[in-house]
N, C-alpha and C positions, 0 to 999 in steps of 0.2 A: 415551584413552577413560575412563582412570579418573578424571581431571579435572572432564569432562562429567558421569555419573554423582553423582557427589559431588555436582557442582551441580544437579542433579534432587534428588538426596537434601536439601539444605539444605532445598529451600523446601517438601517434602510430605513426606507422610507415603503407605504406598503408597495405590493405587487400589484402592477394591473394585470388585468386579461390580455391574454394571447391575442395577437391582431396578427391577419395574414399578410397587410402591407407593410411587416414590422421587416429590417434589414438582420440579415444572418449575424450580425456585430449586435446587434442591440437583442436580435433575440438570447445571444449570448452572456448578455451584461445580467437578462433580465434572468436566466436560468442558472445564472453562477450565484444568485440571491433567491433564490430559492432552493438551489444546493445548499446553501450554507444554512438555510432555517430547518431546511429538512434534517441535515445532519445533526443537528441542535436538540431534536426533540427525539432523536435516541443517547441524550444524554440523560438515563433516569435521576429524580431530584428528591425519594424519599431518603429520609435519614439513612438505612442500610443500606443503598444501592448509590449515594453520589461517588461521583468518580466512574463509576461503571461505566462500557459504551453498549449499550445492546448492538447487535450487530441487524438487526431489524425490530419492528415492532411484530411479526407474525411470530405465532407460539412456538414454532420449531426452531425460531433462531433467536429464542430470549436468551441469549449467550453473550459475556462478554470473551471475544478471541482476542488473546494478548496482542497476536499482530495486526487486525484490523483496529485495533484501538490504539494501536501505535500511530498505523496509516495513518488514522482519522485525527491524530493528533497532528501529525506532520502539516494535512494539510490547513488545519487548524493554524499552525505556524503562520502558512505560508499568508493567512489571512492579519494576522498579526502585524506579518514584515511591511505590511502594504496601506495597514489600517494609519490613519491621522489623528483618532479619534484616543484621546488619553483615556477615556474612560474604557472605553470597549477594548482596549488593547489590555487595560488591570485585568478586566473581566476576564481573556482568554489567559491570563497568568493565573490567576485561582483556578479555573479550570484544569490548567495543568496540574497544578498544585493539589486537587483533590483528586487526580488521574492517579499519581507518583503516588497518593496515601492509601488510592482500593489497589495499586498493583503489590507493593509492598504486603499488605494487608492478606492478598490473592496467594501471593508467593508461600508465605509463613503458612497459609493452610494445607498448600499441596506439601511442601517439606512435611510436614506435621502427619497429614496423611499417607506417605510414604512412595511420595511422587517427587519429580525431578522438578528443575527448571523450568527444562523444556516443554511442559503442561501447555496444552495449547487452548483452552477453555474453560471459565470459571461461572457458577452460575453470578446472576447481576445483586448478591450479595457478598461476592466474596469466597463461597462456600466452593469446595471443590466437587468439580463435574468427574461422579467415581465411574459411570459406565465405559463401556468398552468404544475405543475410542485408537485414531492413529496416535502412537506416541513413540517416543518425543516428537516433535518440530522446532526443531531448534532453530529456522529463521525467528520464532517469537521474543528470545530472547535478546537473537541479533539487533531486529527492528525495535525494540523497547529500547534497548540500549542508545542504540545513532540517534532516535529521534528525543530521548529524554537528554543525550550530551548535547545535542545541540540548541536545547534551550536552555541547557547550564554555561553554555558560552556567553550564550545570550545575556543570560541574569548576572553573570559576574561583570560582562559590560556595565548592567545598570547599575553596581553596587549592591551588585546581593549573595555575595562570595561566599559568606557567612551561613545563608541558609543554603547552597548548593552545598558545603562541607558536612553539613548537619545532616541531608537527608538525600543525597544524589551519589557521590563522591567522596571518601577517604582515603588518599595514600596510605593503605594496612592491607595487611596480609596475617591471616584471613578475611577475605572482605566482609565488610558486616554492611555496607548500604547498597541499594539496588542498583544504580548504573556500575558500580567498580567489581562488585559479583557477577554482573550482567556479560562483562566485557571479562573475565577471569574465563567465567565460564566459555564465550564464545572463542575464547584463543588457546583453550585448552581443549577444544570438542570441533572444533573446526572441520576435522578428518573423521567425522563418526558420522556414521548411516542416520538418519532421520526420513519421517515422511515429509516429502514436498508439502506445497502451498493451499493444492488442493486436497491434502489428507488420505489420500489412494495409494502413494507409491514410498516405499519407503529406500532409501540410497544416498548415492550423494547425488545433490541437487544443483542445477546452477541457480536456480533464483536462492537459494537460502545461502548458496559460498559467495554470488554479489553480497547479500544485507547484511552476510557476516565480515567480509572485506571491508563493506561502506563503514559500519559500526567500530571495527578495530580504526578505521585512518581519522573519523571523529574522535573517538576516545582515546588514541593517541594527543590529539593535538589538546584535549582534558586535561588529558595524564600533566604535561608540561607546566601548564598553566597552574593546574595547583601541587605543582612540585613533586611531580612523581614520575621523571625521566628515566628509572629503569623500566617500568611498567611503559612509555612510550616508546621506548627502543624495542621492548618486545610485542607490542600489539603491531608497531611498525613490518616488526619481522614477518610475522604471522601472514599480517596482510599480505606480505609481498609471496608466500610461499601459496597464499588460496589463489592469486592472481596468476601465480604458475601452474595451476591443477586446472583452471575455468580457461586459460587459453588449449587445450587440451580438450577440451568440448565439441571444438569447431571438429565436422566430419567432411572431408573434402569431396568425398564420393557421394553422398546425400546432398552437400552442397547448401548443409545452413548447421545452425548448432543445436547440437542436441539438448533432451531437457533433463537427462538423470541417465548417472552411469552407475555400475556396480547396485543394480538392484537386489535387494536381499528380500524384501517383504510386499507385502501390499496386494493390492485386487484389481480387476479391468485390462484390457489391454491396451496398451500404447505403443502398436507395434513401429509407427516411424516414427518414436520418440522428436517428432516434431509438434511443439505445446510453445502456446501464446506465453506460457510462466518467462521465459529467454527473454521477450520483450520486455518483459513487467519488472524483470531484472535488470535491463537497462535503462527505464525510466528512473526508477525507485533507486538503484544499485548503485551508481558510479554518480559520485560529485569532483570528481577530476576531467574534466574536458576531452585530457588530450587520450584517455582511452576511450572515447566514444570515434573522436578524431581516428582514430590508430584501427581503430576494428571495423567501422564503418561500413564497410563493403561485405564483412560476412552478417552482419546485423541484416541490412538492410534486404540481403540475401535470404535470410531467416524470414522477416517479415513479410516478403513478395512470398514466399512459400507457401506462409498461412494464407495470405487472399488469397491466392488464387485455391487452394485448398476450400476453402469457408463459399467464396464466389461463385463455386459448383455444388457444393454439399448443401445449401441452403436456398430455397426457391423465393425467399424475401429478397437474397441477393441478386435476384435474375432483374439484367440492364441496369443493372445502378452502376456508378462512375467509381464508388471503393462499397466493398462486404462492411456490414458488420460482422466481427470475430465472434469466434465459440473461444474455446479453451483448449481442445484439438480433435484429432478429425475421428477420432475413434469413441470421443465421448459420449452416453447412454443417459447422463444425468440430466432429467428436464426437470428440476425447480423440488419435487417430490414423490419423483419417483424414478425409474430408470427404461421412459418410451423411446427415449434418444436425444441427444446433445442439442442446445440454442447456444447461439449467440448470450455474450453478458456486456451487459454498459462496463463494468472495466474494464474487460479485453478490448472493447472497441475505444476506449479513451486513452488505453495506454498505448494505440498503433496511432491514433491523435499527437499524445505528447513526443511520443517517436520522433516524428514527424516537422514537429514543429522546432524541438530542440536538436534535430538536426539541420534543419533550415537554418536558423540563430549560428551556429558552428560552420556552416559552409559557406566559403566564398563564392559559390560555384553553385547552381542551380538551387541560391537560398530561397525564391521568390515560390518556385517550382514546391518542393517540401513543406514549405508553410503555407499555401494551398491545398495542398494534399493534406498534411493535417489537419484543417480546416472542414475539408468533406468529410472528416472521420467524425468529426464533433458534430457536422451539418445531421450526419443520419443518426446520433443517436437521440439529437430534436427530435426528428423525425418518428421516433417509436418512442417517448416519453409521451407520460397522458397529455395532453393538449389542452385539457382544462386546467389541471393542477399542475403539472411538471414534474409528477411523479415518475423516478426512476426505481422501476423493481428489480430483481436479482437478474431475469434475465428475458430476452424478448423471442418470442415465438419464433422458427425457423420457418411457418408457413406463412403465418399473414401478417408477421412483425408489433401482434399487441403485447405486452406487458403477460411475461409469466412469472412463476417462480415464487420467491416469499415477496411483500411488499417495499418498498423504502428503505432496498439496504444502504447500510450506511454507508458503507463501501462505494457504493454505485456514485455517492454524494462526492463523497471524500474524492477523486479519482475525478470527478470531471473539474473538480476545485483545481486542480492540478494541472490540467491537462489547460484548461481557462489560462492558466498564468501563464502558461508554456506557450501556447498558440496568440495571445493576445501580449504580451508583453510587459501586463502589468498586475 
């Protein structure tokens, strides 16, 4: 623990208290460092469990999810790319570096057990999660993959080639390390049914065909670098053939894009398969510009759908200037039980990042968008504790407090992002 601490200490100085004459910008600065301590301290630090991310500290979510522990790495990145501080910048490469040894570690168990890849939950020792459960989820593999290649970019930049070959990446077939198995598998499963993001519906999905797109055009550009250009001509290929199934989403008579076609399995209903996941997919999903550029209009389509959906379904939304988001309009899940759908700080932070990183990309009402993004990050102040800056899983649809498990990490992770996106640095 006292490892962790230090690495909170590197990068801030402490926190004061919330002041009401504080400006939206500074309250911002001051919530993006407390995002990042909070995120910190679901990194558990006894001998069995480092590397693990719990995905909160409440007892039902003492879980590490392959793909939130991805996110939460990613945006762990992002703090990294930004960071000045030599010291804390090592700190968050061990981190990684003990992530890559409990996934590795995670992986070997479910094999072992007689489970796939695609396992979407490990307990926070490693130990595989046997109950009944959606499975596969093959975004997890996808998102593990894109965000551990691209700090093997990273580290080969700094002169660390040596250790990416050793325990990231080897041009070999059969793969034997976890990003080259990771990306094996996602370009060979690409076209198979899994449960979506929220573990309900099982099919093909668009947010899991982006993380699987994003993760082959990363691991492509891997592949090259340490000398394994047929492996990038075909994750290349791959790529290009999910980008022709996901433009095939968009429903012109609905008038936004769907969130899963070919349903085969799952529970609840989602009758106008209109779900916030489509967004969450374009923040997370695409590191090419010019298909955000290129689709833009049915996006943004999508996402006016959901507000205005959310902006009546929910009485916190009544006269505010932007909703906070649920997950979609048919949802039953309140935090622990199934009284009916809230609003969650990442829905509401990824219609933020939306927002703003279309702003950045428009020549044309950029001022307008990154405003808009702005409100979206403004209201989810607005329902975080006000003493502490706790963000929980999700916020009441009546009186807008704090429901759900406590300090998901997610909720941290995901405003990290949306901070970078909307402020610019």
């Amino acid at each position: 623990m006292k490892r962790l601490l230090f690495f909170c200490f590197v990068f801030f100085a402490s926190v004061t208290p919330f002041a009401q004459s504080q400006t939206l910008e500074s309250k911002l600065d001051q919530q993006y460092q407390i995002s990042i301590q909070s995120m910190l301290k679901n990194f558990p630090q006894s001998q069995n469990t480092v590397g693990s991310v719990a995905a909160s500290p409440t007892k039902e979510y003492q879980y590490h999810w392959s793909r939130d522990a991805a996110l939460t790495h990613q945006a762990l990145f992002e703090v990294y790319k930004r960071s000045t501080n030599t010291k804390a910048k090592n700190q968050i490469i061990s981190a990684f570096q003990k992530w890559v040894g409990f996934e590795k570690r995670a992986i070997q168990n479910a094999i072992r057990s007689g489970l796939g890849s695609g396992e979407p939950k490990f307990q926070l020792n490693g130990d595989t999660f046997k109950g009944e459960w959606g499975r596969p989820q093959n975004d997890g593999p996808a998102v593990r993959a894109l965000v551990m290649s691209a700090w093997a970019l990273e580290l080969i930049q700094l002169g660390r080639k040596d250790w990416v070959l050793k325990n990231l990446y080897r041009p070999e077939i059969p793969a034997q390390l976890i990003v080259k198995s990771d990306l094996e598998f996602t370009a060979q499963n690409w076209n198979v049914a899994s449960f979506d993001l929220w573990e309900e519906i099982k099919g093909l999905n668009f947010y899991t065909l982006a993380m699987q797109r994003k993760s082959l055009l990363i691991g492509a550009e891997l592949a090259k670098q340490l000398g394994d250009p047929g492996a990038a001509r075909y994750y290349l290929e791959q790529a290009g053939l999910i980008l022709n199934l996901m433009n095939r989403f968009y429903n012109s008579e609905l008038g936004y894009i769907v969130a899963i076609q070919n349903q085969v399995d799952g529970w609840g209903h989602k009758n106008s398969n209109l779900d916030v996941a489509v967004v969450l997919a374009t923040v997370q999903g695409f590191l090419d510009q010019d298909y955000i550029r290129t689709h833009s209009k049915p996006i943004l389509q999508t996402a006016q759908k959901l507000e205005n959906v959310f902006s009546a379904l929910y009485p916190v939304n009544k006269n505010k200037n932007v909703p906070v988001i649920g997950r979609y309009a048919e949802d039953v899940y309140d935090g622990f039980g199934f009284s009916g759908g809230n609003p969650w700080f990442i829905t509401t932070h990824a219609h933020a990042e939306l927002y703003c990183k279309l702003g950045r990309l428009s020549q044309r009402s950029s001022n307008q968008l990154q405003q808009k993004g702005l409100q979206f990050l403004a209201r989810t102040l607005e329902h975080r504790d006000q003493n502490t800056g706790e963000m929980a899983e999700q916020i009441s649809r009546f009186n807008g407090y704090l429901v759900g498990v406590s300090h998901l990490t997610w909720s941290y992770a995901s405003f990290i992002t949306a901070y970078h996106s909307c402020l610019g640095r």
